[in-house]
SERO-4910 file (N, C-alpha, C, O; in steps of 0.05 Angstrom, whole numbers):
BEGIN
 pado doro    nc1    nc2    nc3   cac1   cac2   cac3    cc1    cc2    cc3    oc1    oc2    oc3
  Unk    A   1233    599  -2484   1223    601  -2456   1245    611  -2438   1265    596  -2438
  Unk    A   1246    633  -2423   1264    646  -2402   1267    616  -2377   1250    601  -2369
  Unk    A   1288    619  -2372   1296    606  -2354   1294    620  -2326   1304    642  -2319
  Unk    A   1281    606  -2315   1271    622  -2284   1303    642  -2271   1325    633  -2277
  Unk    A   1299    661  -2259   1320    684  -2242   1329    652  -2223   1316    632  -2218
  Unk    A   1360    661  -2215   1373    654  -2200   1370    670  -2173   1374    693  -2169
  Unk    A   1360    651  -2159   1338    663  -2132   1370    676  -2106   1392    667  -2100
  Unk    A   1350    708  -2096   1387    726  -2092   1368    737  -2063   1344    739  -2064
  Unk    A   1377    741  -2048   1370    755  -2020   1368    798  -2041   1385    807  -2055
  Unk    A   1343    813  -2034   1345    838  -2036   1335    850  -2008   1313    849  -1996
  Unk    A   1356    860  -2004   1359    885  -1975   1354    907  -1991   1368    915  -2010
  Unk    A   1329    919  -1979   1327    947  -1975   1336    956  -1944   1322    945  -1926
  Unk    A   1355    972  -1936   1373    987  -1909   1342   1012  -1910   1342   1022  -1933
  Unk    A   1325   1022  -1898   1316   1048  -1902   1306   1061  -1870   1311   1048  -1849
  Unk    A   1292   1089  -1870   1283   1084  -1846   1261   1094  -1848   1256   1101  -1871
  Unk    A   1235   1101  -1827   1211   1097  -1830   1212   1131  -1840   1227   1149  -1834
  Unk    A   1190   1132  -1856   1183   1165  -1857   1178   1181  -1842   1160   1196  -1848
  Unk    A   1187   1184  -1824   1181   1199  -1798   1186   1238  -1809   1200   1247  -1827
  Unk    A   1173   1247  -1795   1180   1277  -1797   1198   1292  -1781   1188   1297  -1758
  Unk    A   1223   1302  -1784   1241   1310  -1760   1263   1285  -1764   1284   1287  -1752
  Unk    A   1259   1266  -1776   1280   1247  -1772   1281   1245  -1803   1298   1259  -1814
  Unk    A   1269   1235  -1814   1276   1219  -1854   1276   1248  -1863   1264   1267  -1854
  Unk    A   1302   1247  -1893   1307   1261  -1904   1310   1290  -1889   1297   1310  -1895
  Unk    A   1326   1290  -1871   1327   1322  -1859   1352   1346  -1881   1356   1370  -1880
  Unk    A   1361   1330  -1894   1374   1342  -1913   1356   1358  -1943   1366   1369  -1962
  Unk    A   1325   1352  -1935   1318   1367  -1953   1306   1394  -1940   1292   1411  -1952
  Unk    A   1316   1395  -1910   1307   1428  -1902   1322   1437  -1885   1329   1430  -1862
  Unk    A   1328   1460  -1902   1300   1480  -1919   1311   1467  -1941   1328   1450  -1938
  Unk    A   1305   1472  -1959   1274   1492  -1964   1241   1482  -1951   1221   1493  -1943
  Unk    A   1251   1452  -1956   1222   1435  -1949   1220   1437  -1917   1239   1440  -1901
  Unk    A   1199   1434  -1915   1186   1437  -1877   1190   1392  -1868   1185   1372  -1881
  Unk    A   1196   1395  -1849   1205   1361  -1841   1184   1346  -1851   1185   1323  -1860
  Unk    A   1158   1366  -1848   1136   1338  -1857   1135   1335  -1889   1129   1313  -1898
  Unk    A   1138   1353  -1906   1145   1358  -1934   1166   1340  -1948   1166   1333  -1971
  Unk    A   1186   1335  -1926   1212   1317  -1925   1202   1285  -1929   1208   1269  -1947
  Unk    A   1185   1282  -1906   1173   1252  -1898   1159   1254  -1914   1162   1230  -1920
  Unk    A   1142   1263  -1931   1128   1264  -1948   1141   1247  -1982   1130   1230  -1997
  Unk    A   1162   1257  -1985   1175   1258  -2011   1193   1228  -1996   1200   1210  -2012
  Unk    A   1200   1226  -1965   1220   1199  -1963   1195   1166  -1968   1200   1143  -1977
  Unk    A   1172   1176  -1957   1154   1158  -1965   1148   1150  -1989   1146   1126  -1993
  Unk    A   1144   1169  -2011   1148   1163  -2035   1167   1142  -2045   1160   1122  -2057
  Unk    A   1193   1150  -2036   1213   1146  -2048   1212   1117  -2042   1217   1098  -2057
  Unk    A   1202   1115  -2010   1208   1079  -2005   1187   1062  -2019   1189   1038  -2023
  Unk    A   1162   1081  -2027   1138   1062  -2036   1148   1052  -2057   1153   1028  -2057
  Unk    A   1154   1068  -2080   1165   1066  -2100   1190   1051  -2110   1194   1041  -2132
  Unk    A   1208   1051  -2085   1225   1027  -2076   1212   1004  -2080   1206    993  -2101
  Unk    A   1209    997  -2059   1190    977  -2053   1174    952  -2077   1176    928  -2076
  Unk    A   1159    967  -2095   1142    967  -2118   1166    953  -2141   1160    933  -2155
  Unk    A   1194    965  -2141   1211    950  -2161   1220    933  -2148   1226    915  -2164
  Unk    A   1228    926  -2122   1234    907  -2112   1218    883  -2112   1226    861  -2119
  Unk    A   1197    887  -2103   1173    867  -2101   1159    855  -2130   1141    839  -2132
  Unk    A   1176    868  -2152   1171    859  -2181   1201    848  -2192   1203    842  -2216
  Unk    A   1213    847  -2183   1242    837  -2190   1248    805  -2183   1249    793  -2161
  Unk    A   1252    792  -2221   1248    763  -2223   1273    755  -2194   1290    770  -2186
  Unk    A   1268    731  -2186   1288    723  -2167   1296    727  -2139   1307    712  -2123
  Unk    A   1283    758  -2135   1287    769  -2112   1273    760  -2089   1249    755  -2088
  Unk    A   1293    757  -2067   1278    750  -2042   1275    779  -2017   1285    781  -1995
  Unk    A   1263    791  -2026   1263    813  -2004   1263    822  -1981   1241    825  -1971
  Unk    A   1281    827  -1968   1286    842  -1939   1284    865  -1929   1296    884  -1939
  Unk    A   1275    866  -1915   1281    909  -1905   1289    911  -1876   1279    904  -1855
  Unk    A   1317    925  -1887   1322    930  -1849   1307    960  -1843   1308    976  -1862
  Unk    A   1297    965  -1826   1283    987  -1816   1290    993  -1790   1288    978  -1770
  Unk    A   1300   1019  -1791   1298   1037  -1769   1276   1062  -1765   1273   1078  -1783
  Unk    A   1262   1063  -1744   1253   1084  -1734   1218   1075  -1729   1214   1052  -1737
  Unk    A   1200   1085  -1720   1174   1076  -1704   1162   1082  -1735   1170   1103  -1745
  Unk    A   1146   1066  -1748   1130   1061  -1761   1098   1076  -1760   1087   1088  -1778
  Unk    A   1090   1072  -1734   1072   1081  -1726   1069   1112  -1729   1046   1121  -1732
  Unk    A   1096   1134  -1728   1096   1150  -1724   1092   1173  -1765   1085   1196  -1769
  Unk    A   1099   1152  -1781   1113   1153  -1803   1078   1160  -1823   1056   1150  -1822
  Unk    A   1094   1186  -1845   1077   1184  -1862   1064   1171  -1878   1082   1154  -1879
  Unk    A   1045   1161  -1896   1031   1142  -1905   1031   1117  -1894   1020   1098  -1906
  Unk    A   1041   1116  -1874   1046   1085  -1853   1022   1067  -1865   1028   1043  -1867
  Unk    A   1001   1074  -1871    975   1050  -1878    986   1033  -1905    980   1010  -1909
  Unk    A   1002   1047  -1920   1009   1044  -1951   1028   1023  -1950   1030   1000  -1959
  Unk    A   1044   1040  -1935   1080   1015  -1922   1066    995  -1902   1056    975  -1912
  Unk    A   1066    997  -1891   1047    980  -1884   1034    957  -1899   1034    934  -1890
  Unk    A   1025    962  -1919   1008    941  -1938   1030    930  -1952   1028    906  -1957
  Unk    A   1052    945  -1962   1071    938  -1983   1089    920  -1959   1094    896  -1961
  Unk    A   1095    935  -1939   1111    915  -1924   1100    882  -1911   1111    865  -1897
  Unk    A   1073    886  -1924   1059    850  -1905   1079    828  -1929   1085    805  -1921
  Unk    A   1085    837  -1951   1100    818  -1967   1128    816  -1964   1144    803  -1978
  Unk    A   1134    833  -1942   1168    823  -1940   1171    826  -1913   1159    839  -1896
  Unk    A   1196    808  -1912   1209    804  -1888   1224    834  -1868   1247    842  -1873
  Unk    A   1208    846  -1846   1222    865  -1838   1231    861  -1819   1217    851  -1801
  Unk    A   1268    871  -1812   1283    868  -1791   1288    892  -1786   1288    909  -1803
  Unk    A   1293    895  -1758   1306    918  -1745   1330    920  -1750   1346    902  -1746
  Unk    A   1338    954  -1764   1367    952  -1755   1378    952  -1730   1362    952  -1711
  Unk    A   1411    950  -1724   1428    942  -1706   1451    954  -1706   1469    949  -1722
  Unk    A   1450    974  -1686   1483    987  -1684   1476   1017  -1681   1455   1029  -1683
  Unk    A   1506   1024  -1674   1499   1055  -1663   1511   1073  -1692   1502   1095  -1698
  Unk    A   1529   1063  -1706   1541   1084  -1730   1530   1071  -1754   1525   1047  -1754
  Unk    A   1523   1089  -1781   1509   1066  -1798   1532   1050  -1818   1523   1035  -1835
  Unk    A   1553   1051  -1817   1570   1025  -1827   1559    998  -1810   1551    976  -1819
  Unk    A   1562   1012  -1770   1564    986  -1760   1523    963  -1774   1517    939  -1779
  Unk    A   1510    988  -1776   1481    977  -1786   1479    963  -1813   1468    943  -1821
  Unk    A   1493    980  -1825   1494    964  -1860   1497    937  -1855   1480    920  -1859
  Unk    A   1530    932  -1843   1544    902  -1832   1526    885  -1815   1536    863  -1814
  Unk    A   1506    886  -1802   1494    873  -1783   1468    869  -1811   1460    848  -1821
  Unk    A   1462    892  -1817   1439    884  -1840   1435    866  -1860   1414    858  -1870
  Unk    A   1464    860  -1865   1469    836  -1882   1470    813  -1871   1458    794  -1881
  Unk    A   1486    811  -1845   1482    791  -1830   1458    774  -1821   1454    750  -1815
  Unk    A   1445    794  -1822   1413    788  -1807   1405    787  -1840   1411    764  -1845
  Unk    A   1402    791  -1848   1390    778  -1891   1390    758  -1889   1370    744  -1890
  Unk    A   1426    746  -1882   1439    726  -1886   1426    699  -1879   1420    681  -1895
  Unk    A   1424    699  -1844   1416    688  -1835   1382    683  -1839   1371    663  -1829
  Unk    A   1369    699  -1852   1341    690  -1867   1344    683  -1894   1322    682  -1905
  Unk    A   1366    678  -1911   1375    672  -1940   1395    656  -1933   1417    667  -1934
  Unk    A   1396    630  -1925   1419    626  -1922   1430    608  -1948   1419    589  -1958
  Unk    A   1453    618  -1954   1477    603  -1982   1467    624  -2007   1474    622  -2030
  Unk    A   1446    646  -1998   1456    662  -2020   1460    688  -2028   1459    703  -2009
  Unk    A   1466    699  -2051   1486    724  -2050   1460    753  -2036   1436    749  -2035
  Unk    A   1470    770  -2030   1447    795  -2033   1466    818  -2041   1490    823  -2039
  Unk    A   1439    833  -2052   1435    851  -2066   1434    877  -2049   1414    877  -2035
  Unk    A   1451    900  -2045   1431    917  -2017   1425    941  -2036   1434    943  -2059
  Unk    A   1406    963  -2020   1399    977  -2023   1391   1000  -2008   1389    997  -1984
  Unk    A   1385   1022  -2015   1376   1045  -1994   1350   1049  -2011   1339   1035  -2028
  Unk    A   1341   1080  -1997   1310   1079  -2001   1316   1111  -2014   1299   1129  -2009
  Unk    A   1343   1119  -2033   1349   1144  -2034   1350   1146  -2068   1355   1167  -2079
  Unk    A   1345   1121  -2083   1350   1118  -2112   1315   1110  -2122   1310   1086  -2127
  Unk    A   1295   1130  -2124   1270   1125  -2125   1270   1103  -2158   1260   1080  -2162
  Unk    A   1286   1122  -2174   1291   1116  -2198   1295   1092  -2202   1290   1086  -2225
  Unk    A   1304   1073  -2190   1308   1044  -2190   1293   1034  -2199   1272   1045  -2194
  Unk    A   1294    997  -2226   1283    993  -2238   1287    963  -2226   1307    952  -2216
  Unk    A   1261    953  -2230   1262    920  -2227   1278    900  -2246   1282    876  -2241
  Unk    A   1285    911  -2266   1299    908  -2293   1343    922  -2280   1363    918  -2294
  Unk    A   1341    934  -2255   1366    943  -2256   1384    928  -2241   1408    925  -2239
  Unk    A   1353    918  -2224   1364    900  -2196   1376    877  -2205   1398    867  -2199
  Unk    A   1349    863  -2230   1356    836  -2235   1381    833  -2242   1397    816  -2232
  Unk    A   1390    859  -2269   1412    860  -2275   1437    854  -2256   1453    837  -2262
  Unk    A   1438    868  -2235   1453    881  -2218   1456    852  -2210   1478    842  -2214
  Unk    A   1437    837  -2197   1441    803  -2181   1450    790  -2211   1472    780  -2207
  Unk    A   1444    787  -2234   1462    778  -2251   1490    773  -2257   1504    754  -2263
  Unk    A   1491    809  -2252   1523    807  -2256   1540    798  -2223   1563    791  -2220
  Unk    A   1527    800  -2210   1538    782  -2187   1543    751  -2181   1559    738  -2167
  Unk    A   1518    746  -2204   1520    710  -2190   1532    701  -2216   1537    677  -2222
  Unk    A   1538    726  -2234   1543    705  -2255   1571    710  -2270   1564    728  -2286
  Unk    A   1589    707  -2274   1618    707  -2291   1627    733  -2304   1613    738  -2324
  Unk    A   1648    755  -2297   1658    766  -2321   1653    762  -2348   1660    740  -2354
  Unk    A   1647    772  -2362   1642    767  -2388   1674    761  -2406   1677    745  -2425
  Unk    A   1697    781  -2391   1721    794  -2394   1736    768  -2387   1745    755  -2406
  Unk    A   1741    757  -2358   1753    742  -2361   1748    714  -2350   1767    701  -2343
  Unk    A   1720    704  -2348   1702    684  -2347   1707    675  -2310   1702    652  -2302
  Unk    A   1715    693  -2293   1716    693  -2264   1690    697  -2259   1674    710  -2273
  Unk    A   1687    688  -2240   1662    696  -2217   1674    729  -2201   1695    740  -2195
  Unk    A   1653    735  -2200   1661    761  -2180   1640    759  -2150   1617    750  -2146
  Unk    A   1660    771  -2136   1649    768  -2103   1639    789  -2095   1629    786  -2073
  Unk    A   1635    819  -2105   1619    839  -2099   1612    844  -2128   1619    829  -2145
  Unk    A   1593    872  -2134   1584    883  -2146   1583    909  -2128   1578    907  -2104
  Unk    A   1589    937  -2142   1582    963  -2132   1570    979  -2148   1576    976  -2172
  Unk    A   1554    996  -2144   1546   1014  -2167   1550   1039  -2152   1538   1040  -2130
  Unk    A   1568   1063  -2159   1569   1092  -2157   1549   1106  -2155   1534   1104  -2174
  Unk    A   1543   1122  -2137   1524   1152  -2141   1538   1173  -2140   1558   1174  -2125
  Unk    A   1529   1201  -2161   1532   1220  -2157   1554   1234  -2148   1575   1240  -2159
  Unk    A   1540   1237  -2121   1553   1242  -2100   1577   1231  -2089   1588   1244  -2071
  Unk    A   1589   1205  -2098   1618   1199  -2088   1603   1170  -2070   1616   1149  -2070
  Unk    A   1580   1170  -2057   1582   1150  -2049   1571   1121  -2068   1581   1116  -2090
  Unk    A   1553   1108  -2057   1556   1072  -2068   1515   1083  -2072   1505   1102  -2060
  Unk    A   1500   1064  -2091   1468   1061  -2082   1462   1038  -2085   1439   1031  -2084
  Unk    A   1488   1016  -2091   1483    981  -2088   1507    972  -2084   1526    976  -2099
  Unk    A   1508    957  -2063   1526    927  -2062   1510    907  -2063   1486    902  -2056
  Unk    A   1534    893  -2076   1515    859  -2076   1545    847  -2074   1566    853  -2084
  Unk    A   1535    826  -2054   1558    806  -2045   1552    785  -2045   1530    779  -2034
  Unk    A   1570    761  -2058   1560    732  -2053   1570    716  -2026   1567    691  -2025
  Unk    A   1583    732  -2004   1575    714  -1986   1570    741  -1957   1588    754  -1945
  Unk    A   1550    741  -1956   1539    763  -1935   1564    773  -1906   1563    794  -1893
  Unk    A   1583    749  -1903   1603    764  -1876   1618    778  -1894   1626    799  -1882
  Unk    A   1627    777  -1922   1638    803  -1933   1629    840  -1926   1641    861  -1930
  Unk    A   1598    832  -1913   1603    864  -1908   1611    870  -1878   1603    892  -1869
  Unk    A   1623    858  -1866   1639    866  -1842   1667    877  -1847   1682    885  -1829
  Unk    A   1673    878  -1872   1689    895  -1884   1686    930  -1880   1705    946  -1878
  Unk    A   1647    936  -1880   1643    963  -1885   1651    977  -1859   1658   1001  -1858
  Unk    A   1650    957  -1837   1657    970  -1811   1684   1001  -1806   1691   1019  -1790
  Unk    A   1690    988  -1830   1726   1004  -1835   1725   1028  -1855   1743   1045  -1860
  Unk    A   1690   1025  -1868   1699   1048  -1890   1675   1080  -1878   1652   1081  -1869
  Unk    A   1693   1097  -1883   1674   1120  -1879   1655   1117  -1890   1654   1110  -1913
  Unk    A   1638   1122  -1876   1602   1123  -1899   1590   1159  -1907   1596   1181  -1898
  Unk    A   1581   1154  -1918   1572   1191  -1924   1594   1220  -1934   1596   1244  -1929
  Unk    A   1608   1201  -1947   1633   1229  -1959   1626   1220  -1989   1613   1203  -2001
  Unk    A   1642   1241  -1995   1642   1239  -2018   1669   1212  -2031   1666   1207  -2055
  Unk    A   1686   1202  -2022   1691   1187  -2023   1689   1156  -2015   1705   1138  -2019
  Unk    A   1665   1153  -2004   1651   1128  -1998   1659   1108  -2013   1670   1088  -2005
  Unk    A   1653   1113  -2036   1649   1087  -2063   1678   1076  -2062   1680   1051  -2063
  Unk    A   1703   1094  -2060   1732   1095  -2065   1734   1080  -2037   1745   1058  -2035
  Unk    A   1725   1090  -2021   1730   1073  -2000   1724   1037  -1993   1734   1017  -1982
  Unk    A   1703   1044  -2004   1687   1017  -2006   1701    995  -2014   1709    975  -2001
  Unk    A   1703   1003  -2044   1715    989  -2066   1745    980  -2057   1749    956  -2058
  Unk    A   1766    998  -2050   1786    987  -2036   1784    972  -2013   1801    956  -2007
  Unk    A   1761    977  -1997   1763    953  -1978   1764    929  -1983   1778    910  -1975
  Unk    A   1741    932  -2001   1728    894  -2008   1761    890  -2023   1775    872  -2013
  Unk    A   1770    902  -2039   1788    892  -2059   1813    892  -2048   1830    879  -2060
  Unk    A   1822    905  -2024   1844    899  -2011   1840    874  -1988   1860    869  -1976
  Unk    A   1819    860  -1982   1808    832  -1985   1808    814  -1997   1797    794  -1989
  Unk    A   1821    816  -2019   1819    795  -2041   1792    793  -2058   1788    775  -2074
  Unk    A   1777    811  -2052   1749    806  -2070   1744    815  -2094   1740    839  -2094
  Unk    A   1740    802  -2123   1736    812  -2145   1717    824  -2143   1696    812  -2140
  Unk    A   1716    847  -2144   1693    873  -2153   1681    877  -2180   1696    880  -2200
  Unk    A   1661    878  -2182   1651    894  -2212   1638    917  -2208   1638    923  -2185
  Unk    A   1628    930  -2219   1614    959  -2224   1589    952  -2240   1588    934  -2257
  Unk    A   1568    969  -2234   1546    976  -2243   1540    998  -2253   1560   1012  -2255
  Unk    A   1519   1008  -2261   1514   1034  -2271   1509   1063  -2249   1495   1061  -2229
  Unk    A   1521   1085  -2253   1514   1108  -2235   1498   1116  -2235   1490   1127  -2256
  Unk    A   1476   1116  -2205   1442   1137  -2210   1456   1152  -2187   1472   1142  -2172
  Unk    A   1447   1180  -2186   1436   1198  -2167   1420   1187  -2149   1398   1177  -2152
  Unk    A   1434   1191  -2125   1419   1187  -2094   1399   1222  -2092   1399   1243  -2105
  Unk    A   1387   1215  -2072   1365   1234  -2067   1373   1244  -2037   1367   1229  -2019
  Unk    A   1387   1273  -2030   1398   1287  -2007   1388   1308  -2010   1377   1311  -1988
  Unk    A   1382   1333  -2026   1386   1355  -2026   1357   1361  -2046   1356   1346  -2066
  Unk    A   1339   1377  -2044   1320   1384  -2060   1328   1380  -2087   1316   1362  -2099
  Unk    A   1352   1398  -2101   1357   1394  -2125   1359   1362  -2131   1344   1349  -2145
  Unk    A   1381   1353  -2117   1372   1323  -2126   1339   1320  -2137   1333   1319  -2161
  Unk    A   1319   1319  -2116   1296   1306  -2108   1282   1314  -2138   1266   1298  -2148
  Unk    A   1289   1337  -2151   1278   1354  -2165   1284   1338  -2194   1266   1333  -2210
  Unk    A   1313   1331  -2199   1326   1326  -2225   1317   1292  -2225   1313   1279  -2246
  Unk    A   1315   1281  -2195   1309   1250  -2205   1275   1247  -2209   1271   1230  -2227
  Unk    A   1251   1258  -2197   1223   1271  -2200   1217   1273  -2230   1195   1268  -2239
  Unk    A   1236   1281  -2244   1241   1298  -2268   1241   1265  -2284   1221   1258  -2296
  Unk    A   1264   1249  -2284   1272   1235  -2292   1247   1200  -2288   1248   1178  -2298
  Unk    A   1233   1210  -2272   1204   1184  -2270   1187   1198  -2256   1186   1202  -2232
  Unk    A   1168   1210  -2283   1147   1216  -2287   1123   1201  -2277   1122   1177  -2282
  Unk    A   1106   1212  -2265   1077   1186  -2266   1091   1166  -2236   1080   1146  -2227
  Unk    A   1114   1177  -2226   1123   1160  -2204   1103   1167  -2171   1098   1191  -2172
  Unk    A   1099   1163  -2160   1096   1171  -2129   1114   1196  -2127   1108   1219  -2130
  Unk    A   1140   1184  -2121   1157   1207  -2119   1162   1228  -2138   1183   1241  -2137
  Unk    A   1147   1232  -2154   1155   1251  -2173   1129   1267  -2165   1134   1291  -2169
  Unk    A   1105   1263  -2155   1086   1267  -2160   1085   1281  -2127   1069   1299  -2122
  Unk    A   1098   1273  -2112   1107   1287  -2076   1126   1306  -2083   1124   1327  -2070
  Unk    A   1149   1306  -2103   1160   1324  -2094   1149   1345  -2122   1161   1366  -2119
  Unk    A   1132   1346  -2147   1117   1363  -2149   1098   1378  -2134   1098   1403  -2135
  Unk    A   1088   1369  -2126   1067   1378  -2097   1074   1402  -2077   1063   1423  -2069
  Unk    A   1105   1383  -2071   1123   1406  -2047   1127   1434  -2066   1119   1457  -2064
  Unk    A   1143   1420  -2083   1156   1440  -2095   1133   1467  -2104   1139   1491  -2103
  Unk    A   1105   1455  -2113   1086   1475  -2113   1080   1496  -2092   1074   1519  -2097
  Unk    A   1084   1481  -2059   1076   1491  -2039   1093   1505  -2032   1084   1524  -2019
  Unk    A   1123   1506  -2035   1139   1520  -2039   1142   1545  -2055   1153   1565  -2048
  Unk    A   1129   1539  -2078   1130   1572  -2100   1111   1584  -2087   1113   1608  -2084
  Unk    A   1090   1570  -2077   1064   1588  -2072   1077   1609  -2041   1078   1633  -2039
  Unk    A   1087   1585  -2021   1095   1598  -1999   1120   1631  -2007   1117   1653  -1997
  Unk    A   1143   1624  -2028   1154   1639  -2027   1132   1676  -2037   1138   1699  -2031
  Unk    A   1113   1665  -2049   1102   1683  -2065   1087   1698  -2044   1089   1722  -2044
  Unk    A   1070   1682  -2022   1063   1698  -2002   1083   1709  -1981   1078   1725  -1964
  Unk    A   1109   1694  -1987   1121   1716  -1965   1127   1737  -1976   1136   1753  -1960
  Unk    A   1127   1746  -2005   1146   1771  -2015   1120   1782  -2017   1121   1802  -2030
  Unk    A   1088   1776  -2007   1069   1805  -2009   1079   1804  -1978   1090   1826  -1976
  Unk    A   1081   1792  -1955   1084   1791  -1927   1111   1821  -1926   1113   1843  -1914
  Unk    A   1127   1806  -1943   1153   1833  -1923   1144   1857  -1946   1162   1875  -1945
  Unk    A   1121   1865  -1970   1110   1879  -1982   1093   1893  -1956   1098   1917  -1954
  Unk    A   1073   1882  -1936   1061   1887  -1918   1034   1878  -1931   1013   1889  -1925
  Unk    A   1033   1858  -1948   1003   1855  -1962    997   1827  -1956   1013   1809  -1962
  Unk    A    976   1825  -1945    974   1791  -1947    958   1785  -1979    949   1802  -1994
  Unk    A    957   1757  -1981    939   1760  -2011    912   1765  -2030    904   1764  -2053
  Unk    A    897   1777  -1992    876   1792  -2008    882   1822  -2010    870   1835  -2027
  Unk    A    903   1837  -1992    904   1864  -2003    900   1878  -1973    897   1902  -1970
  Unk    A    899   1857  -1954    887   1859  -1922    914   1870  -1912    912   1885  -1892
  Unk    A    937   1866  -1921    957   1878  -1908    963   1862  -1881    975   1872  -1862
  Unk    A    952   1831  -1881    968   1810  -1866    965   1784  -1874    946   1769  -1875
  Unk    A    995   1781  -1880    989   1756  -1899    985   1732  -1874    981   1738  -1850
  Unk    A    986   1709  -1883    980   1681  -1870   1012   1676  -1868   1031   1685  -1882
  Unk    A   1012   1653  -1841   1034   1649  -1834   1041   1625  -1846   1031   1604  -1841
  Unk    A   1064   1630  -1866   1068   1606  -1886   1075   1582  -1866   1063   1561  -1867
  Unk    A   1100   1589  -1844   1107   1571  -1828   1084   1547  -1800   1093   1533  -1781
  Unk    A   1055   1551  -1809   1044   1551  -1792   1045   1511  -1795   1052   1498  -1815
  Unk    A   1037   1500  -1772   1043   1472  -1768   1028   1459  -1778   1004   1462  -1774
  Unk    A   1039   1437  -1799   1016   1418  -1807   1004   1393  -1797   1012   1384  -1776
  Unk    A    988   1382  -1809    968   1361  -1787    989   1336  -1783   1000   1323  -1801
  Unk    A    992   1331  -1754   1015   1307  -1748   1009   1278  -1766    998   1274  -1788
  Unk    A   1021   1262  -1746   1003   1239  -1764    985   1237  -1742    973   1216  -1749
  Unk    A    977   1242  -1726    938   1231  -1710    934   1256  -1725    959   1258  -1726
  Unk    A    928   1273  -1736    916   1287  -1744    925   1316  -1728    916   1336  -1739
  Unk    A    939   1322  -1708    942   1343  -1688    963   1354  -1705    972   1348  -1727
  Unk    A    972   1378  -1683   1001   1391  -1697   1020   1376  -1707   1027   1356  -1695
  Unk    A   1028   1382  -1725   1057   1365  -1731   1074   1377  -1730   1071   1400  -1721
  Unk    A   1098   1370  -1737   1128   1388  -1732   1131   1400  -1763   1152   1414  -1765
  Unk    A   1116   1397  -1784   1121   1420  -1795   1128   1448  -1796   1143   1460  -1811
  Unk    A   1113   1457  -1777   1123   1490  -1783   1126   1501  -1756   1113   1517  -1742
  Unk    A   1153   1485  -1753   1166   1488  -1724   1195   1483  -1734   1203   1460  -1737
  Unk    A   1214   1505  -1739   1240   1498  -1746   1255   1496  -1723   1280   1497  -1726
  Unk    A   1244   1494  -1695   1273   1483  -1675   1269   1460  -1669   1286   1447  -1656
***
């Protein structure tokens, strides 16, 4: 018989799917609402391993109007089971640090887990792990450890877990979004006195190719299944613009359709899709 999970605070940090604001690093190629499209995914799908992960007590700090945000009915439903706080602060170190704080103070005496909404690929099986090796001993040299980090890609971090939540007022001090993030990180906590461990490296989700290679990698996902979609609407769009500067639209009319044209907001009106200023 499994012995019940050692019960751990999980922070998801994300922000709402908005169009023009989430994921603006995927355009171009993708149009903003194409963006929010594939960032909704990514948090549903979040979300879904979190909310299945033995132990976990779930949090989400959230920035940005909800109301405004793609599939909002969906997040919405997923979010009635967890606790959502507003983020706090003007730079996102100072938000990460307050995000934990505010966990804290709804978890109080135990460790958390954080997260972003940029590792779709995440498994409910990675997390538990991940709060494992946090609450529980070196294997190496039978110490407790006081963080946990796991590397992305990219140079920066896609989990801390800390066992006592004012440890991340540490992040206040580290650059966030370089490629040396993680390096940074990791020397903070540990020039603190904090035993660190490491986790496994996934790819964060910034740049189409990302979106494309982790899509690839969970099949049958939400997000795999949004950014197939784009990526379709994409070949199709490039294809009518090369009959467009041909002078052919695609019946042979000699004017094609305006690929850039605006798609339905969220009330249903224009949206900022196919508006690149």
């Amino acid at each position: 018989m499994n012995e019940p999970a050692t019960p751990f605070c999980l922070l998801v940090v994300a922000k709402a799917p908005v169009p023009g604001l989430a994921k603006t690093r995927l355009t171009p190629p993708a149009t903003p609402w194409q963006a929010a499209e594939i960032a909704a995914a990514a948090l549903l799908d979040t979300l879904d391993e979190v909310l299945a992960t033995p132990g976990a007590i779930p949090v989400v700090a959230l920035t940005g109007a909800l109301d405004d945000a793609v599939r909002r009915t969906a997040l919405r439903a997923r979010l009635t089971a967890i606790e959502v706080i507003e983020q706090r602060g003007v730079t996102f170190a100072d938000r990460l640090a307050n995000a934990h704080a505010d966990a804290g103070a709804r978890c109080p005496g135990l460790p958390i887990v954080q997260i972003g909404m940029d590792t779709p690929q995440v498994t409910a099986d990675l997390l538990a792990a991940t709060a494992a090796a946090l609450t529980g001993t070196d294997p190496e040299t039978g110490v407790e450890r006081d963080a946990v980090l796991g590397r992305a890609e990219d140079g920066g971090w896609w989990v801390l877990g800390l066992r006592d939540p004012a440890s991340a007022a540490l992040l206040r001090e580290v650059p966030m979004s370089t490629p040396d993030t993680f390096s940074h990180t990791r020397l903070a906590l540990t020039g603190h006195g904090l035993r660190v461990g490491t986790t496994v490296e996934l790819s964060d989700v910034d740049i189409m190719a990302d979106a494309i290679r982790v899509a690839e990698a969970t099949p049958g996902s939400r997000f795999a299944t949004a950014v197939g979609m784009v990526s379709a609407e994409l070949d199709a769009e490039s294809d009518i613009g090369t009959d467009v500067e041909r002078g052919a639209g695609p019946d042979g009319s000699g004017a094609g359709p305006n690929v850039l044209a605006a798609r339905p907001g969220p009330g249903g009106g224009p949206g900022p899709g196919g508006d690149r200023c």
